[in-house]
C-alpha positions as CSV (number, residue, x, y, z in Angstrom):
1,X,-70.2,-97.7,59.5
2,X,-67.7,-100.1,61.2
3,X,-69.9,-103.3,63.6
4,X,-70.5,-101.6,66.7
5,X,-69.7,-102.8,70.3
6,X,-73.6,-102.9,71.7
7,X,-72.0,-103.8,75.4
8,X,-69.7,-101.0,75.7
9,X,-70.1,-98.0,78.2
10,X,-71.3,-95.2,77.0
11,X,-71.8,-91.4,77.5
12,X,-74.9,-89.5,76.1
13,X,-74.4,-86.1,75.3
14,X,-76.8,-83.2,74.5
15,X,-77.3,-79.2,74.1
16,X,-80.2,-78.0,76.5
17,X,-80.7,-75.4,74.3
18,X,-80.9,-74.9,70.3
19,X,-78.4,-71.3,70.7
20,X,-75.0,-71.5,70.2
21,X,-74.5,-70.2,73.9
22,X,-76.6,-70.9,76.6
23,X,-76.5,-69.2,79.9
24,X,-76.9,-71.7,82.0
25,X,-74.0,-74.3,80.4
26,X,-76.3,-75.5,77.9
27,X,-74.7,-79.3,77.6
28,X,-76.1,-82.3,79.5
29,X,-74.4,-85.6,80.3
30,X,-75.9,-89.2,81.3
31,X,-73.7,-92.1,81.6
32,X,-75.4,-95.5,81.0
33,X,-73.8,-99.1,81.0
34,X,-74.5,-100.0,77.5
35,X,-74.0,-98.1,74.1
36,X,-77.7,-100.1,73.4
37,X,-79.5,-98.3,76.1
38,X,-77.9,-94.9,75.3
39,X,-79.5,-95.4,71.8
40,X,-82.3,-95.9,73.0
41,X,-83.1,-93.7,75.3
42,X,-81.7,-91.3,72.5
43,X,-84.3,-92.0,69.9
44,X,-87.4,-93.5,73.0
45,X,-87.2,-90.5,75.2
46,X,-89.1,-87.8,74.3
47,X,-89.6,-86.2,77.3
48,X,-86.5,-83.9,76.9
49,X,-86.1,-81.6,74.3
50,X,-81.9,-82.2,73.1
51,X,-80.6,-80.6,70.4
52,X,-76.6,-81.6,69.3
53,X,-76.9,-85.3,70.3
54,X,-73.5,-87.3,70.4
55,X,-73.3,-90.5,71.8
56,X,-69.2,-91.6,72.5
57,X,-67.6,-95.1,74.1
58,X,-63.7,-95.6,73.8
59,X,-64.4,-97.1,70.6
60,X,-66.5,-94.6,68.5
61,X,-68.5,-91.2,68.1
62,X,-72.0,-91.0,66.8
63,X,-73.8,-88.4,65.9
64,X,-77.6,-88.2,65.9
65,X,-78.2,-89.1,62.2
66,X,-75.6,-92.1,62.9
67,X,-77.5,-92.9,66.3
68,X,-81.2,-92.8,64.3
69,X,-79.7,-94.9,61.6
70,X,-78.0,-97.9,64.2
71,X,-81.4,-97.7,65.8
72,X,-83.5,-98.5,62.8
73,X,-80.7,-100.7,61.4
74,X,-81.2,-105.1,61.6
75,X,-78.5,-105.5,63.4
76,X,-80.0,-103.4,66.3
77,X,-83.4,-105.3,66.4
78,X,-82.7,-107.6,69.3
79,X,-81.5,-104.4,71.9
80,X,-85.1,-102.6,70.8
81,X,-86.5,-105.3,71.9
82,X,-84.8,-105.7,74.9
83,X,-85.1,-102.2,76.1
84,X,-88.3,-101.3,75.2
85,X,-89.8,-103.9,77.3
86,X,-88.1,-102.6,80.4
């Protein structure tokens, strides 16, 4: 995985339900200022059940496997830090 832009807009995506089809749209958005925070409030939140995460800025894509794996990663440390304090 390329170095990722930490600053950049992002948009978190997520299925409200774990069918295919849902009857009531099934796919949630939030749009938050940083790709950091949209990690974590990926991986910190667990007050919503999301199945089909994807996380996307202008730059990149990431699925959930990819978000759990930037979260976890060194490079990442410093934004934990700074969001989980807030």
């Amino acid at each position: 995985m390329s170095s990722l832009n930490f600053d950049l807009p992002a948009d978190f995506f997520w299925a409200k339900s774990a069918r295919r089809v849902s009857p009531r749209g099934g796919v949630a958005h939030k749009r938050f200022e940083t790709l950091a925070e949209a990690i974590c409030c990926a991986v910190e939140d667990h007050g919503t059940q999301r199945y089909s995460v994807s996380i996307d800025t202008d730059e990149t894509s990431l699925s959930m496997d990819e978000v759990d794996a930037v979260y976890r990663s060194d490079a990442f440390a410093a934004y934990r830090k700074r969001y989980s304090a807030a």
